[in-house]
C-alpha positions in Angstrom: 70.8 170.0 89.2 73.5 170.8 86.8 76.5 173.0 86.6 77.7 175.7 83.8 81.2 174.6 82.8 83.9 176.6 80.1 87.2 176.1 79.6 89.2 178.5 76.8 92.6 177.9 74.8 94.5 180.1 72.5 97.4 180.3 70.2 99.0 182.6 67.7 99.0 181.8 64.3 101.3 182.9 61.4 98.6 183.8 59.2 95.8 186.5 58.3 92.4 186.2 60.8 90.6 184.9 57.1 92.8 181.9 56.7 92.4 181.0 60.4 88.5 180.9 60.7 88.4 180.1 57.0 90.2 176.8 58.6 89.0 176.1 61.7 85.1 176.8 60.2 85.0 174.3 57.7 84.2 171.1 59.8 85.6 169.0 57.1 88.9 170.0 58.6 88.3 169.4 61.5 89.3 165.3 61.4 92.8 167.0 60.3 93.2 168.3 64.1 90.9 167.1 66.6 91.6 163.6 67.7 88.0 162.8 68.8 86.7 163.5 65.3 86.0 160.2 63.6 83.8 161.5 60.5 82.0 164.8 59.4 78.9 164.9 57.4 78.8 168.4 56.1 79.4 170.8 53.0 83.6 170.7 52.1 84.0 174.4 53.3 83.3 177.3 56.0 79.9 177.2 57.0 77.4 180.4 57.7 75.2 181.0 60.1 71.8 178.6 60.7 73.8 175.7 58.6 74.1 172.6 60.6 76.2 169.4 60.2 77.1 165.8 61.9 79.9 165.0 63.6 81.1 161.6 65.0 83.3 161.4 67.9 85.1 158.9 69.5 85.8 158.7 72.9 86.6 156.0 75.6 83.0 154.5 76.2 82.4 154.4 71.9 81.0 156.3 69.1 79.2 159.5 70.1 77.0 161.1 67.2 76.6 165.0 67.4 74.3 167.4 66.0 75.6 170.9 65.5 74.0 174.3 64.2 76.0 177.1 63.8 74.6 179.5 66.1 76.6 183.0 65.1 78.9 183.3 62.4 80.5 187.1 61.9 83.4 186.1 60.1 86.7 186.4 60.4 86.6 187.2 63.9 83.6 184.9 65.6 81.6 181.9 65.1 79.6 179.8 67.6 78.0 176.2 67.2 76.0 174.5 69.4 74.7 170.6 70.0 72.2 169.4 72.2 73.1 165.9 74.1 71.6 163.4 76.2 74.8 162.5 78.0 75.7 166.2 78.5 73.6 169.0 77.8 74.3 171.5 75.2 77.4 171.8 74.0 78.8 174.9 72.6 81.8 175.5 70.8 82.8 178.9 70.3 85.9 179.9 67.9 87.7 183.8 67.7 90.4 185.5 65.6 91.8 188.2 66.3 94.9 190.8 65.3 97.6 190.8 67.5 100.9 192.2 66.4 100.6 191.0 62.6 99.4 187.3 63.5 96.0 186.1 64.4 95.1 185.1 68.3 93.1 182.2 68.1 90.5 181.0 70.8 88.8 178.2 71.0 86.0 177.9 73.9 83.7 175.1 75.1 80.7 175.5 77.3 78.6 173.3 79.1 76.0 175.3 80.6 74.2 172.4 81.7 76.4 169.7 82.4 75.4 166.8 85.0 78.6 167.1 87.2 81.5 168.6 87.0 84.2 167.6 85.5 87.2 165.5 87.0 91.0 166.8 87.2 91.8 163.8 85.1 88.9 164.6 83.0 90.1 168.2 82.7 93.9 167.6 82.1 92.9 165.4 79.1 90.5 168.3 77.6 93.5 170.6 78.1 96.4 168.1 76.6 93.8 167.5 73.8 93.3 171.1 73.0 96.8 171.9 73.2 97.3 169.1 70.3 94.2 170.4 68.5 95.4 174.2 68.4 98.9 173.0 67.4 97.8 171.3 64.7 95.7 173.9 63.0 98.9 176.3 63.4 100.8 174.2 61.6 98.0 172.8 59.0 97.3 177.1 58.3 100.8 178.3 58.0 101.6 175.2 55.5 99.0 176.3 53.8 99.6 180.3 53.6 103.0 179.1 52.7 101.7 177.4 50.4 
């Protein structure tokens, strides 16, 4: 048996909808804000729909590699990947911008629709402070740069 699992986090961003997913799309960048995010294997900018790339992450227990394939991309506002694991099902990330009084509202979303078990509040509180890090860090890595 397994269980479906999502959680969502947002933040606005000084900066057009293009620069965000622009950003947050190129997996190259993503070493710059995720702390997990040990090495990326992929083309150095935003990637389009059926392109896939590696990922390696870190976590407590070692190194995990990951498999993605970007499953929808309508850019700027939406853009979906998706890996399958062993240790946890499919995982699939899902990223929107959109337009809210001049600055862009960015989501990030993670599913597990068929995780094992469900998640512990420990193992929950660390996915939220780890977002919360993550999302601040592109905000500040995309206003630099529309500063620029």
């Amino acid at each position: 048996m397994t269980i479906s699992f999502e959680r969502s986090h947002d933040i606005l961003i000084d900066a057009p909808p293009q620069a965000v997913f622009d950003y947050v799309t190129n997996p190259q960048s993503w070493p710059e804000w995720i702390s997990a995010t040990h090495h990326i294997d992929s083309a150095n900018r935003p990637l389009t729909l059926g392109e896939t790339f590696h990922e390696t992450w870190h976590i407590r227990s070692g190194d995990v590699p990951m498999d993605w394939t970007v499953t929808t991309c309508d850019s700027p506002r939406l853009w979906i990947v998706r890996a399958d694991t062993a240790f946890m099902g499919p995982i699939i990330i899902q990223y929107t911008c959109e337009t809210v009084d001049g600055r862009t509202r960015f989501t990030r979303t993670t599913q597990n629709p068929e995780r094992p078990k469900s998640p512990t509040d420990d193992q929950i509180a660390r996915m939220d402070a780890e977002a919360t890090t993550a999302l601040g860090n592109i905000k500040a890595n995309v206003e630099r740069r529309v500063r620029g």
